[in-house]
C-alpha positions in Angstrom: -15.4 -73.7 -42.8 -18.9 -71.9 -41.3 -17.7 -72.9 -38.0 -14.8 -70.7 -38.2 -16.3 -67.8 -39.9 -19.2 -67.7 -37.7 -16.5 -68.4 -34.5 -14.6 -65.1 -36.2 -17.6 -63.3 -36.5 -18.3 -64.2 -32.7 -15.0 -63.2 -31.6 -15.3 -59.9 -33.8 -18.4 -58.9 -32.5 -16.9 -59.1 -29.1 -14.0 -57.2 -30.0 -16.4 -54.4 -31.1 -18.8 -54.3 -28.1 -15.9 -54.2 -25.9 -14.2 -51.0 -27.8 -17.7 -49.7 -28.1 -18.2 -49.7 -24.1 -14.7 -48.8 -23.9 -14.9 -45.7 -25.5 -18.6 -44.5 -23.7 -16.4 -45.0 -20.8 -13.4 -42.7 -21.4 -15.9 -40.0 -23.0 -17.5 -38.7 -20.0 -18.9 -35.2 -18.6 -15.7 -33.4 -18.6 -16.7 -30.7 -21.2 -14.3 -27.3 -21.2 -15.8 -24.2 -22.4 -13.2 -21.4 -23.8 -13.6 -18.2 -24.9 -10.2 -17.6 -27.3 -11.2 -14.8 -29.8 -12.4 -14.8 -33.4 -12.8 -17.8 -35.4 -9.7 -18.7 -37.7 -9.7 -19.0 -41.1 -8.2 -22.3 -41.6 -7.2 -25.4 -39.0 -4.1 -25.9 -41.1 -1.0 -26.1 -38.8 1.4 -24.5 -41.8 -1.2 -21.3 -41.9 -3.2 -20.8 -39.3 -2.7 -17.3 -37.6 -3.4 -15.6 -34.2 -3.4 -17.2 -31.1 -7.4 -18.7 -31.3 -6.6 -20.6 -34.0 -3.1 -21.8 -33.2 -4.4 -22.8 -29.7 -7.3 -25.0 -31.5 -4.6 -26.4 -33.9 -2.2 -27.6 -30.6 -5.0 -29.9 -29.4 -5.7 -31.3 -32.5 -2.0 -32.1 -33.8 1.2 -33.2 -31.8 4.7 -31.9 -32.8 8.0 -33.9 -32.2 7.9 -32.1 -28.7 4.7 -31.0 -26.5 4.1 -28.3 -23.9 3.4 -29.7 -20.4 2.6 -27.7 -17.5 5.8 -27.6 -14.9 5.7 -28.0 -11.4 6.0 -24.1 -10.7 2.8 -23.6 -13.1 5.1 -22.8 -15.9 4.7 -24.1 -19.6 7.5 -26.8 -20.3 8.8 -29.0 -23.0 8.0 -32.7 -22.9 8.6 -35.7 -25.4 5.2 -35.7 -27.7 6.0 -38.2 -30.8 9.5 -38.4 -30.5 10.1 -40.2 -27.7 13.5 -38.8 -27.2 16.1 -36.9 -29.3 20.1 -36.0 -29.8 21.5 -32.9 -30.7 24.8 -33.0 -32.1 27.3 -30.1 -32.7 29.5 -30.5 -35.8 33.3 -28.6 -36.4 31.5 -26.1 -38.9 29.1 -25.1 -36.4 26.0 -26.9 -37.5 23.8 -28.5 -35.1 21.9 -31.9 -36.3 19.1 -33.0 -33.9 18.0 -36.7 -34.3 14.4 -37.4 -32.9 13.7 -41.1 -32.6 9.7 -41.7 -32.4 7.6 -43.4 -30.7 6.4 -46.9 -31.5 2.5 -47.0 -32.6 1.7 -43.7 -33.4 -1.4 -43.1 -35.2 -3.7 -41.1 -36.9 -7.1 -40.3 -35.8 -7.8 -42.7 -38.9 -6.4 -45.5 -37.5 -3.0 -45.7 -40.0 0.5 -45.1 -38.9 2.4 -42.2 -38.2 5.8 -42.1 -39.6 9.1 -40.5 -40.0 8.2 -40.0 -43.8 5.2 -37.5 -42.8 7.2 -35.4 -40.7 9.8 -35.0 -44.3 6.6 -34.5 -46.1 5.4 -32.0 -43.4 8.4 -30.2 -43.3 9.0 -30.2 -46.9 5.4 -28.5 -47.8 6.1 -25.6 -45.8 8.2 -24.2 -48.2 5.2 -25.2 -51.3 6.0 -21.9 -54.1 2.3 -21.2 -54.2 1.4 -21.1 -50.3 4.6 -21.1 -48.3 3.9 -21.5 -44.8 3.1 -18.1 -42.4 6.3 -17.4 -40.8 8.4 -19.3 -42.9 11.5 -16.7 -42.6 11.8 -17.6 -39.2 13.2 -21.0 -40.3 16.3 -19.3 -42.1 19.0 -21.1 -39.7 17.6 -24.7 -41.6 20.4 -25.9 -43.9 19.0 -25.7 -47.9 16.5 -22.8 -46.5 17.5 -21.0 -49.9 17.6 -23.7 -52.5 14.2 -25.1 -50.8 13.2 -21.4 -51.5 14.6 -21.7 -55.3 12.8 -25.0 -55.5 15.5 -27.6 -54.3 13.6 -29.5 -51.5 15.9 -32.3 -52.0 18.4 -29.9 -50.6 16.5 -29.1 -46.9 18.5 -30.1 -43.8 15.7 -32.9 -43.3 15.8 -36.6 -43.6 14.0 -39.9 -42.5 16.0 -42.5 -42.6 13.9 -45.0 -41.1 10.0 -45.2 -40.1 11.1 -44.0 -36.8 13.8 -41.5 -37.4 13.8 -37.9 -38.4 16.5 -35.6 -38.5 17.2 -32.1 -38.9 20.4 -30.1 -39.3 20.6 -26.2 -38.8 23.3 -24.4 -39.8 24.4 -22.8 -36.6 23.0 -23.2 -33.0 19.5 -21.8 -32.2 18.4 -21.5 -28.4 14.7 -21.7 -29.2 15.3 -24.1 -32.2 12.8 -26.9 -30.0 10.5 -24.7 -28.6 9.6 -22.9 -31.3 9.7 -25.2 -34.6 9.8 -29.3 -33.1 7.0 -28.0 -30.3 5.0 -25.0 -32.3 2.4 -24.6 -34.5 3.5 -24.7 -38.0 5.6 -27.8 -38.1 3.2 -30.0 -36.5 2.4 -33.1 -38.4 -0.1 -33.4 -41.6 -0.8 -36.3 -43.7 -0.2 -35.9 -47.0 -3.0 -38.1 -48.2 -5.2 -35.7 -46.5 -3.7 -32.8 -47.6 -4.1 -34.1 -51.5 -7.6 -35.2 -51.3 -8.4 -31.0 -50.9 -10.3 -28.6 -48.4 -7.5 -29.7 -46.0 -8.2 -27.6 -42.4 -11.5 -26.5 -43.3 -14.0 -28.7 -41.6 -14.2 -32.0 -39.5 -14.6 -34.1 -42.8 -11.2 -33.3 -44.3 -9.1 -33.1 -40.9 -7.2 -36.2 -39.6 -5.3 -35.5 -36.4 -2.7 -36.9 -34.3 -3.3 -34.7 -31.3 -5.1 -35.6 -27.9 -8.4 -34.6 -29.6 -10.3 -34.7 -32.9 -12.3 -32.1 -34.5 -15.7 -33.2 -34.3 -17.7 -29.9 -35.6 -16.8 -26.0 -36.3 -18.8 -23.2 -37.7 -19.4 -19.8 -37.1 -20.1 -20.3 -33.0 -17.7 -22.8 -31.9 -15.5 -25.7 -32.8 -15.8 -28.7 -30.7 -13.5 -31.0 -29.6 -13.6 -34.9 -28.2 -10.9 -36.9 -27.3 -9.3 -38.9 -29.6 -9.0 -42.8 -29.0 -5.7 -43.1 -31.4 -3.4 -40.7 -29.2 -0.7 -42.2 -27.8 -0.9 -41.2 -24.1 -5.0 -40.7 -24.1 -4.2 -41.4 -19.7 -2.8 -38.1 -19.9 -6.4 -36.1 -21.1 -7.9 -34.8 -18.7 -11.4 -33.0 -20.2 -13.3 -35.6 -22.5 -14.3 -32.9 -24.6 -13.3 -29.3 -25.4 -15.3 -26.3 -26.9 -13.8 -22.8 -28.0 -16.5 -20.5 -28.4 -15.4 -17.7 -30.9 -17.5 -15.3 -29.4 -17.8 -15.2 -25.4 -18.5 -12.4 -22.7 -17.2 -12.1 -18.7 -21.1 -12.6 -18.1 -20.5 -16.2 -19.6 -17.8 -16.7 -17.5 -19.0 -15.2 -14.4 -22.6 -17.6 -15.2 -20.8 -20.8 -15.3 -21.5 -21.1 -19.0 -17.5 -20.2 -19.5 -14.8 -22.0 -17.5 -12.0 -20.1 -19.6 -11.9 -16.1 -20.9 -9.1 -14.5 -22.7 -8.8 -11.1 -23.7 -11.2 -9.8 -20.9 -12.0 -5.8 -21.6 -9.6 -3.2 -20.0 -12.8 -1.6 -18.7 -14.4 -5.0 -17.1 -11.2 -5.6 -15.5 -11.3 -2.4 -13.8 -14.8 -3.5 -12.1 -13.5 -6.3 -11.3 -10.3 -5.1 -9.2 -12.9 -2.8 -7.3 -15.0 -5.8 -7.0 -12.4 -7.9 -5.5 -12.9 -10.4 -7.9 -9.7 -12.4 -9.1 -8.4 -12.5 -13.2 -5.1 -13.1 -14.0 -2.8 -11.3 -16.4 -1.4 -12.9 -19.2 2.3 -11.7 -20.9 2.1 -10.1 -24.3 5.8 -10.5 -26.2 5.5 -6.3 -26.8 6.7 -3.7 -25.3 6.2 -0.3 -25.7 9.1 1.7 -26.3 10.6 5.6 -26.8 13.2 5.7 -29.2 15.7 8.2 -29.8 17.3 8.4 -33.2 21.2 8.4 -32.7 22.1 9.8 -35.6 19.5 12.9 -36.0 20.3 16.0 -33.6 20.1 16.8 -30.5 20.1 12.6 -30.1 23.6 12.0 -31.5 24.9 13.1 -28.0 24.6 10.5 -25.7 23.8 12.9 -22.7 21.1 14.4 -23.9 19.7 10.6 -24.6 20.1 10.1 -21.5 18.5 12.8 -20.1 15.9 12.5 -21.7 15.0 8.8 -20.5 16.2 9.8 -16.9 13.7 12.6 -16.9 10.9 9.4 -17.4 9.1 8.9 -14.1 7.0 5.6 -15.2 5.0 5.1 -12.1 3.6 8.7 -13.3 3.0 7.5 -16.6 1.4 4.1 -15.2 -1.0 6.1 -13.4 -1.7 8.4 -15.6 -2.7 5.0 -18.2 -4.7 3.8 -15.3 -4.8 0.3 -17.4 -4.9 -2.7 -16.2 -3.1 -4.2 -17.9 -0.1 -2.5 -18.8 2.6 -2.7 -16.4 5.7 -0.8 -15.9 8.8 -1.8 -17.9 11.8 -2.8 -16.4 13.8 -3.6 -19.7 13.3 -4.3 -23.8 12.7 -7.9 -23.7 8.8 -8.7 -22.4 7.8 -10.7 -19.3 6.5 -14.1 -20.6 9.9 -14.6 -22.4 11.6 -17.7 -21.7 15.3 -17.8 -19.8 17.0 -20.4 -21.2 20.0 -20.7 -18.8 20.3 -23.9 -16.3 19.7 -23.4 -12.7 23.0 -23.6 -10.9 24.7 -26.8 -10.6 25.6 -27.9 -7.0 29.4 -27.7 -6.7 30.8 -30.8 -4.3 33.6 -30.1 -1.9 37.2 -32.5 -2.5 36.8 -35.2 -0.9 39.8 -34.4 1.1 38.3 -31.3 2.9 36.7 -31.6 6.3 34.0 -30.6 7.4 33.2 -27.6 8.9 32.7 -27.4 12.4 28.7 -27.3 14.2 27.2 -24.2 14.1 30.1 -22.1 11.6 27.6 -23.5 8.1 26.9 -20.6 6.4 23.5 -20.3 5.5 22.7 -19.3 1.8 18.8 -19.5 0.9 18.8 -21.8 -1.8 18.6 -19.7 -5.3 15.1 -20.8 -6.8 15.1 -21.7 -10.8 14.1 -18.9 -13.1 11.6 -19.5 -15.9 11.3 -15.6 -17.1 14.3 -14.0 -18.6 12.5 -10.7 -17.4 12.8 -12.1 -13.6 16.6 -13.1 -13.7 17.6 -10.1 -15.6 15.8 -7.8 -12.7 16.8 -9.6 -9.9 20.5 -9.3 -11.7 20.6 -5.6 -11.1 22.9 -4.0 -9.4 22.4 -0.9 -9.8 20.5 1.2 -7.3 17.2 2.4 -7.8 16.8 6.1 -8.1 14.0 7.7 -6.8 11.5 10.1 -9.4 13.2 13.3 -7.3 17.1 11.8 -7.8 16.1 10.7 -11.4 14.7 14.3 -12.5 18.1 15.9 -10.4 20.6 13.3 -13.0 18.4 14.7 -16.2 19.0 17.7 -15.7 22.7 17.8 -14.7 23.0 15.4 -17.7 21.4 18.2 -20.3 24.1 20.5 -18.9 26.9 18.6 -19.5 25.2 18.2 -23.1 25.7 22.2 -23.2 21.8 22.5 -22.4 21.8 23.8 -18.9 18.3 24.4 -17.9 16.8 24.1 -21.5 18.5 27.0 -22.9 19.7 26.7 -26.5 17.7 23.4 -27.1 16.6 22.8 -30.6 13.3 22.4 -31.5 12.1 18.6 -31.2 9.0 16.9 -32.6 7.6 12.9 -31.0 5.8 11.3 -33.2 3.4 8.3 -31.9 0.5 6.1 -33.3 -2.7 7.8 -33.2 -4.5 6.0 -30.3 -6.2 7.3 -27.4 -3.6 5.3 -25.1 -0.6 6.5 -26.7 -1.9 10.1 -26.9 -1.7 10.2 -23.2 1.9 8.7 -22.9 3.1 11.6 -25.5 1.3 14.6 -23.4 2.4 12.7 -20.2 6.4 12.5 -21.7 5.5 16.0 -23.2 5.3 17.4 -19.9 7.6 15.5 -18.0 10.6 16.7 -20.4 9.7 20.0 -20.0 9.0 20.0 -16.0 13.0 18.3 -15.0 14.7 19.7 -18.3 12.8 22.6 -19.4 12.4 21.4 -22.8 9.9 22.2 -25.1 9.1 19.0 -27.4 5.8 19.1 -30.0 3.8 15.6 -30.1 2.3 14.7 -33.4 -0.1 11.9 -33.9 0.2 9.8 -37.5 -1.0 7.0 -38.9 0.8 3.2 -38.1 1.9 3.0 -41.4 3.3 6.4 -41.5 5.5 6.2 -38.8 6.7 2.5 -39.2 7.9 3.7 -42.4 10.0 7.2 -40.8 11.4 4.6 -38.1 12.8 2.3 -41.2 14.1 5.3 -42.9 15.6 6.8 -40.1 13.6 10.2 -41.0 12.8 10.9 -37.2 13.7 12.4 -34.5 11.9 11.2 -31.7 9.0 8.4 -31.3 7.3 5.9 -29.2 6.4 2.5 -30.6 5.7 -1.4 -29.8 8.6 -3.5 -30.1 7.0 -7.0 -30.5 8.0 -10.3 -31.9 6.6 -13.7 -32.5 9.5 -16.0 -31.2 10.1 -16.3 -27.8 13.1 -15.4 -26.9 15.5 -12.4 -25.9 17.4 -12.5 -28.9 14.3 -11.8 -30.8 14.5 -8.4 -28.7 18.2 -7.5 -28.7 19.6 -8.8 -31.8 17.8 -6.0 -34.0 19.7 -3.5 -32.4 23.3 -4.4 -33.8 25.0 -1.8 -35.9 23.6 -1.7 -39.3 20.7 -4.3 -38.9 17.4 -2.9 -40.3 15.5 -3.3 -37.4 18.2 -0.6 -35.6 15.3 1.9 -35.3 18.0 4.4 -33.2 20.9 3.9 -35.5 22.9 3.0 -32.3 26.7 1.6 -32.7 28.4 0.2 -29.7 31.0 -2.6 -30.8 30.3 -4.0 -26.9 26.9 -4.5 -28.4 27.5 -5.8 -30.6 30.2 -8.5 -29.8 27.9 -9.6 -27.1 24.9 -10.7 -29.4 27.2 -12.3 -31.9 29.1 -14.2 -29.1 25.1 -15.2 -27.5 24.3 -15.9 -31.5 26.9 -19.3 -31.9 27.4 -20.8 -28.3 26.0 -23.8 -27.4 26.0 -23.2 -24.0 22.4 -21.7 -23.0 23.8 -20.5 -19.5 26.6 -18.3 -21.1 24.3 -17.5 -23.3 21.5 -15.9 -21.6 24.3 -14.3 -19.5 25.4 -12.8 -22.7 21.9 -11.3 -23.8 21.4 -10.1 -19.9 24.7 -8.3 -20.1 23.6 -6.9 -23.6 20.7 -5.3 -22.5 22.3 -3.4 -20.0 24.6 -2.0 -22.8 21.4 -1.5 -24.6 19.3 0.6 -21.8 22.2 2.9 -20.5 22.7 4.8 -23.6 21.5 3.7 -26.9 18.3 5.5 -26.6 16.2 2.7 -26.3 13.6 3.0 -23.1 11.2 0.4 -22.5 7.6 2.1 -21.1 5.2 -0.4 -20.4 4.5 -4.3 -21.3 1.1 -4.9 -22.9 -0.8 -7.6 -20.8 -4.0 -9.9 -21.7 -6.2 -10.1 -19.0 -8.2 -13.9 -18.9 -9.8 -15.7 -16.5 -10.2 -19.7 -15.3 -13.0 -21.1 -13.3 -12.3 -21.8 -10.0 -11.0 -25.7 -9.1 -9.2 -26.3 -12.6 -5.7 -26.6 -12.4 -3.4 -28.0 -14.9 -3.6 -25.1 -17.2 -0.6 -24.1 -19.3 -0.3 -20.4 -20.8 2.9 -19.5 -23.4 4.1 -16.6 -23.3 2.6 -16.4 -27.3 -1.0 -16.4 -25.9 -1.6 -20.2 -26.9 -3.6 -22.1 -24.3 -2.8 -25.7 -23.4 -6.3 -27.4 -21.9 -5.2 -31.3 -22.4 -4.0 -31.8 -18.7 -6.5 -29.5 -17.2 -8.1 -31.6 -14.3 -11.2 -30.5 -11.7 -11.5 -31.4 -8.3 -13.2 -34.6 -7.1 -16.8 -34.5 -6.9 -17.9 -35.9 -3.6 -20.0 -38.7 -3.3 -19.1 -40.0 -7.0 -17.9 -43.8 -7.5 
């Protein structure tokens, strides 16, 4: 009997030494240093806010789905711990999706992952005392209400098995994956954890089942380490990852940063004179004049659009002189993802010959599109007008309104947030108006508050404002201006419109789809009164021989598959 314990003992101890080297060998000198702004209040996937803190949160935790970085650079969708998934469409429109996971998944506590805490997970977001940050956006889930009454019996979710988990929504949702099997506030907690208290507040009371754990976070930094219980730990590239809360360009431009975000308008600025590279990041805002449709002289269409012909934005740009802020070219945001499938190759018959040498046509092959902004201008047919031929159309447009020259135009007031920045859009609009249509129009600057609230009561004339959103997609841009939605700041009503976005709203085709919302937009810019300015932009930078990094268009960083180059002379 002491012979076998002390041979299991033996073989244990073995076991243990070998893990022990094991693990100094796969935590090596790959450290990451990030700068991602302020500290966040809490680690907990189901409330943590702004992109610092959901970035932290997506190396810790896994969802169903992960982001990967594509082979064009772009962020993409990749089996995390489902291992594959179904998505089927019922007669009453409902989609179900059926994720089957992966075999062995653990915790960073060693126990087993399970179908049961996804349900759990899931199922406390909708918790009566501290629902879950963004929990409206999950509307489309069947049982959203009676889970809101209560009823969480009644949610459109269900395990059926250790490795199944299923959800049903109650219509089809484009960005469905991306957004609640792939983000932030679905990603996996267990509910041991959770019950034993101070869940997401420090390393002692977080267990993970991302490719790292938390080992430490205060008011400096929160570090990182891999994890040794994630399921594709090959796939790591840093051994270690710290996000400093507070971080300069100095850092960065010292070596002591290998990752900025947010960099200063004004350090930017040096750094285009200096020659020195950044890169700009896509902010899901743009900002935006609006023209009230149904407050004089904007209930005429002409003199709407007049008003946004008589916009020269390359003026405006330069005026701005930010780095940043780029010219917009529609409503929905660059960094916005298009959804549609690249063409499919169409075969000839079989029966058909082939052409003769020398009469192939040659057509460029059409590259994929990963930005619904890209397709949607390099769809445009229309030609370009130049800032001469532009100011020319205004004013023959104000005339047909009955305005010829100015004369007879009522009095007209813009109201804008009272910022620096959009101070000089107003005086720069101001005076454009008045140079192609010899309009007087009075600026006024208010408070944010102030003039959110005249925008939902329809108590304005004329305004400029950011027209943001949190989900990533077009519809989250064009569906608010269908007639009678509240977020129908111009009170437009075009039944074209509208048929378009409610069409886009139940197809299950994503192609037709995004052609839908492209064709939408259109409607949306040529009249409604709607005209995109400018899209906000984050500058950050990356050290120099990192590659693998993966930006969303939401600001969350992805440093998990970040790699360096080789070091020469290393074994």
């Amino acid at each position: 009997m002491k012979k076998r314990l002390w041979a299991f003992l033996l073989a244990l101890s073995v076991v243990l030494t070998a893990c022990g080297v094991e693990e100094e060998q796969e935590l090596g000198d790959f450290v990451v240093r990030a700068s991602i702004g302020a500290r966040p209040e809490t680690l907990d996937p189901a409330h943590v806010r702004g992109t610092a803190g959901q970035t932290v949160v997506s190396h810790l935790f896994e969802n169903l789905l992960r982001w990967e970085t594509g082979p064009n650079g772009q962020c993409t969708l990749a089996p995390g711990q489902a291992e594959s998934y179904t998505a089927e469409e019922s007669y009453d429109g409902s989609v179900t999706y059926t994720f089957t996971l992966r075999r062995g998944l653990e915790w960073s506590d060693g126990r087993s992952i399970t179908a049961q805490d996804f349900l759990y997970t899931w199922r406390r977001l909708f918790d009566a005392e501290a629902p879950a940050a963004g929990l409206s956006n999950l509307a489309m889930l069947r049982g959203y209400e009676a889970a809101m009454a209560g009823d969480l019996e009644a949610l459109g979710v269900a395990a059926p098995d250790r490795y199944t988990f299923t959800v049903t929504i109650e219509s089809p949702c484009a960005y469905f994956l991306d957004l609640f099997c792939a983000g932030v506030m679905t990603m996996p907690v267990p509910e041991r954890a959770v019950r034993r208290g101070r869940w997401g507040e420090d390393a002692d009371h977080l267990v993970t089942n991302g490719p790292y754990t938390l080992e430490s976070v205060d008011g400096e930094r929160a570090v990182l380490v891999r994890s040794g219980h994630y399921h594709d730990r090959k796939s790591v590239g840093p051994d270690q990852l710290e996000f400093l809360w507070e971080g300069s360009y100095e850092d960065f431009a010292s070596g002591e940063l290998d990752l900025i975000d947010a960099i200063p308008a004004e350090t930017l600025s040096l750094l285009n004179t200096d020659g020195i590279s950044w890169q700009l990041g896509p902010v899901l805002s743009t900002y935006t004049l609006l023209l009230n449709n149904a407050a004089e002289p904007f209930d005429n269409e002409f003199v709407r659009r007049a008003f946004v012909q008589a916009i020269d934005l390359e003026a405006l740009l330069a005026v701005l002189d930010s780095p940043t802020e780029t010219a917009a070219t529609g409503i929905v945001p660059r960094g916005v993802t298009e959804r549609g499938a690249p063409p499919a190759e169409e075969e000839p018959p079989e029966d058909d010959l082939p052409p003769l040498p020398g009469t192939e046509p040659e057509e460029p092959e059409e590259p994929t599109v990963w930005d619904f902004r890209a397709a949607g201008d390099a769809n445009r047919t229309a030609a370009v007008l130049s800032a001469e031929e532009r100011r020319s159309e205004a004013a023959r447009l104000l005339a047909q309104a009955g305005y010829p020259g100015g004369r007879g135009f009522p009095a007209v007031e813009y109201y804008y947030v009272n910022t620096a920045q959009n101070r000089l859009v107003a005086q720069t609009l101001r005076d454009q108006w008045m140079a192609a249509l010899g309009v007087s129009v009075t600026i006024r600057a208010v408070s944010e508050e102030e003039l959110r609230q005249q925008l939902l009561d329809g108590t304005y004339t004329c305004a400029s404002f950011p027209i943001s959103s949190g989900i990533n997609d077009a519809s989250a841009f064009l569906s608010r201006w269908g007639t009678g939605k509240v977020g129908n700041l111009v009170r437009s009503n075009i039944l074209a419109y509208d048929l378009l976005i409610e069409i886009a709203g139940v197809t299950f085709d994503t192609a037709a789809r995004e052609a839908y919302l492209h064709d939408a937009e259109e409607i949306l810019l040529d009249s409604c009164g709607v005209a995109p300015l400018f899209f906000y932009g984050r500058g950050y930078a990356v050290a120099s021989g990192l590659t693998g990094l993966c930006r969303q268009g939401s600001g969350i960083f992805h440093l998990q598959h970040l790699r360096r180059p080789e070091t020469e002379g290393t074994v």
